[in-house]
Short mmCIF file of the C-alpha atoms (twelve columns), coordinates in Angstrom:
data_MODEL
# 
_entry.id   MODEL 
# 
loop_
_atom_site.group_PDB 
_atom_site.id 
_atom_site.type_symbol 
_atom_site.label_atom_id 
_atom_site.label_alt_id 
_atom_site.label_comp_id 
_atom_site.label_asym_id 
_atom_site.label_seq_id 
_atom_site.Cartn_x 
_atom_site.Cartn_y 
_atom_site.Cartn_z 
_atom_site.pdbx_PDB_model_num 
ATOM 1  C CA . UNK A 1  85.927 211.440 -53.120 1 
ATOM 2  C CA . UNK A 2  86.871 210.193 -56.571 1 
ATOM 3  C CA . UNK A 3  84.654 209.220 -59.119 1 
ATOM 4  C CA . UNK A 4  85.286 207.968 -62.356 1 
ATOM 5  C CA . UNK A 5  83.338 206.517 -65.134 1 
ATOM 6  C CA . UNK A 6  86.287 204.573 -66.490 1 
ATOM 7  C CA . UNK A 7  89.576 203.444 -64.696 1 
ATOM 8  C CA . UNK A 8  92.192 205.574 -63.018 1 
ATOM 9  C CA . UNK A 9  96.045 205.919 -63.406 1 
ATOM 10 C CA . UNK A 10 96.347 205.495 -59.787 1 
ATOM 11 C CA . UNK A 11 97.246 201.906 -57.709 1 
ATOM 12 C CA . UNK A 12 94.059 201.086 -55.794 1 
ATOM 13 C CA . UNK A 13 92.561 197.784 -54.075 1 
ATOM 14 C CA . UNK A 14 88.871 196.727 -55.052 1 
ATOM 15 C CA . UNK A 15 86.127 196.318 -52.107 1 
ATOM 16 C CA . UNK A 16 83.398 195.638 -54.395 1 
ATOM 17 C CA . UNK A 17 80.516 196.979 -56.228 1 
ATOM 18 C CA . UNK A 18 77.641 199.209 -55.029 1 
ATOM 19 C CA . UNK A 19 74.406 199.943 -56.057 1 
ATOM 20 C CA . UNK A 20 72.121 203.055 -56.049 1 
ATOM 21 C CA . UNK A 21 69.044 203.675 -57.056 1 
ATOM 22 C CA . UNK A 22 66.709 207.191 -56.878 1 
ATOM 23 C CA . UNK A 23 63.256 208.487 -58.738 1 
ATOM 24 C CA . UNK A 24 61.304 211.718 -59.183 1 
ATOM 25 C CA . UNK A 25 58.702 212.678 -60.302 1 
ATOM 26 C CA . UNK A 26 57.558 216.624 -61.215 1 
ATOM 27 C CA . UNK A 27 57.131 219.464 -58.900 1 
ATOM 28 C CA . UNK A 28 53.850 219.521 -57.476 1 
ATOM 29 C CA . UNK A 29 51.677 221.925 -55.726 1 
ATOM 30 C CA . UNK A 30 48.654 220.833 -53.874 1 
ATOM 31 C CA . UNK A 31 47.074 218.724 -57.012 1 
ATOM 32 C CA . UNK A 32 48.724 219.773 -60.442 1 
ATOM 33 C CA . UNK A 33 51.523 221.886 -60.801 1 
ATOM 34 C CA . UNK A 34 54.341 222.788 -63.097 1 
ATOM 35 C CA . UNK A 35 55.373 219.998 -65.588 1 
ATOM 36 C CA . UNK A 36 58.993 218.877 -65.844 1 
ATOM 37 C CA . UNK A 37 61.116 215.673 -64.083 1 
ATOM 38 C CA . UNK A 38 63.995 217.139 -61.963 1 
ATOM 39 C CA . UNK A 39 66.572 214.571 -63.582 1 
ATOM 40 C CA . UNK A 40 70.001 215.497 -63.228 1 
ATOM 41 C CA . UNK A 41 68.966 216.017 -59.605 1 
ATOM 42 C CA . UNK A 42 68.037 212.535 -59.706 1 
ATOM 43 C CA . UNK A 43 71.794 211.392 -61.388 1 
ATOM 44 C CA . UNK A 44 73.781 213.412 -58.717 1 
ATOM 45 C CA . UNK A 45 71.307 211.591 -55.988 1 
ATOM 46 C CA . UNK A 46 72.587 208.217 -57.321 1 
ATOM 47 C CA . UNK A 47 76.318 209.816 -57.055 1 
ATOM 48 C CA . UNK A 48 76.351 211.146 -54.112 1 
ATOM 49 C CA . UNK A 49 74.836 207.646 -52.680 1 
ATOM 50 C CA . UNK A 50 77.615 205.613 -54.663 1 
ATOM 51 C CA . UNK A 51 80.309 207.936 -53.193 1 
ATOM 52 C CA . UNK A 52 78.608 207.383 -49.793 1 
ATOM 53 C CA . UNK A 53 78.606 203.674 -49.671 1 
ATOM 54 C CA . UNK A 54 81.966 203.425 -50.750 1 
ATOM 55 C CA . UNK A 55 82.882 205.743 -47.819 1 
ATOM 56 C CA . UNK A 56 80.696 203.411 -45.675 1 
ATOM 57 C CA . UNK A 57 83.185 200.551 -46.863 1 
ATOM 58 C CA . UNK A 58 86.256 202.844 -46.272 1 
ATOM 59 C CA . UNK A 59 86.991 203.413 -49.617 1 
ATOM 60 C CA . UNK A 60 88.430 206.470 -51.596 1 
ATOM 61 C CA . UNK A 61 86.330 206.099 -54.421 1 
ATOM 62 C CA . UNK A 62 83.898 204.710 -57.620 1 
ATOM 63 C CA . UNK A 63 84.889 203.816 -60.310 1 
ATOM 64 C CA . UNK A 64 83.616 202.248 -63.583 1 
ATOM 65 C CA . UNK A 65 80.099 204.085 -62.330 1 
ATOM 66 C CA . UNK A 66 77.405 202.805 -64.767 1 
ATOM 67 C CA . UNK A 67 74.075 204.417 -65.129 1 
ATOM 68 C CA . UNK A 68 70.706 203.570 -66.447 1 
ATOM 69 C CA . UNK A 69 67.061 204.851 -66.433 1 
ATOM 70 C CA . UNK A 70 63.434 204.249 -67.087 1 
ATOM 71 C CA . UNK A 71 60.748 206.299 -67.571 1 
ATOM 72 C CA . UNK A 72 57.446 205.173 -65.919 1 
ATOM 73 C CA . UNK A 73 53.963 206.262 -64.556 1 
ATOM 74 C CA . UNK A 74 52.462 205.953 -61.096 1 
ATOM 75 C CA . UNK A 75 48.576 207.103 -60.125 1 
ATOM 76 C CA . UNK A 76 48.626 210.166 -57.668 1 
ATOM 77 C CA . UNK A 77 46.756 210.036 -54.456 1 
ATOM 78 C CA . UNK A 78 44.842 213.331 -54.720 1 
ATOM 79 C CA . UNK A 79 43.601 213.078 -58.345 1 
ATOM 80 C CA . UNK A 80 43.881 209.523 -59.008 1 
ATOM 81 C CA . UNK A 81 45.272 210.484 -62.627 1 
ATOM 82 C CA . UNK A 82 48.665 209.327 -63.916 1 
ATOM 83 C CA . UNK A 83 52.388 211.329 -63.278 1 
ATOM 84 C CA . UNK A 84 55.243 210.381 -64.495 1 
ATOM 85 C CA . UNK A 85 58.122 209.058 -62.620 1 
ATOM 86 C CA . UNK A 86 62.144 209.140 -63.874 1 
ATOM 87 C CA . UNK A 87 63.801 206.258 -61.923 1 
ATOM 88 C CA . UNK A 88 67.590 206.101 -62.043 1 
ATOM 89 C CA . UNK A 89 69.973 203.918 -61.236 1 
ATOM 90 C CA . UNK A 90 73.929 203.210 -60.710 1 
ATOM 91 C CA . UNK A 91 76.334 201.393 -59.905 1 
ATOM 92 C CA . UNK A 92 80.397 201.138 -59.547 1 
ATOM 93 C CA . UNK A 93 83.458 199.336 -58.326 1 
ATOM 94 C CA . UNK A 94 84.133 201.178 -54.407 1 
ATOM 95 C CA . UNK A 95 88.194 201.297 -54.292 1 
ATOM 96 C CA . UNK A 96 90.752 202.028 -51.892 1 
ATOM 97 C CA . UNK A 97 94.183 204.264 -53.229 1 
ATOM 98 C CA . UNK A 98 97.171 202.459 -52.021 1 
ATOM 99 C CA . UNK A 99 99.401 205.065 -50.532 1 
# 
């Protein structure tokens, strides 16, 4: 599937703009556990979800793929103490090649 962050030198029709969105928070084990937010397995989640609904709309690819990001906290169940949370998300223009 293509995916581009700018435009392509190819002939292509527009079906429209999706959205993705993913977070993660660190590795646990049991309560605690090694610090560290998996994020670049949190950008190719929001890829491969873009490429996926573009499929869905039976296109070839995204283009013009946007990201963004925050950085936030949420209160874990076992400890009641803070973790942090890295929340990403994308979006793109889903195309079709002409042929």
């Amino acid at each position: 599937m293509l995916t581009a962050t700018g435009n392509i030198n190819e002939a292509y029709d527009v079906i429209g703009v999706v959205h993705a969105v993913a977070s993660r928070t660190p590795p646990q084990t049991g309560c605690g556990g090694p610090g560290g937010l998996p994020v670049q397995e949190a950008y190719g989640e929001v890829t491969a979800t873009l490429q996926e609904a573009a499929r869905r709309s039976g296109g070839d690819g995204v283009i013009h793929i946007g990201y963004d990001y925050r950085l936030t906290s949420r209160t874990t169940g076992c400890t009641g103490n803070q973790t942090s949370v890295f929340e990403v998300y994308g979006w793109g223009t889903a195309i079709k090649l002409r042929r």
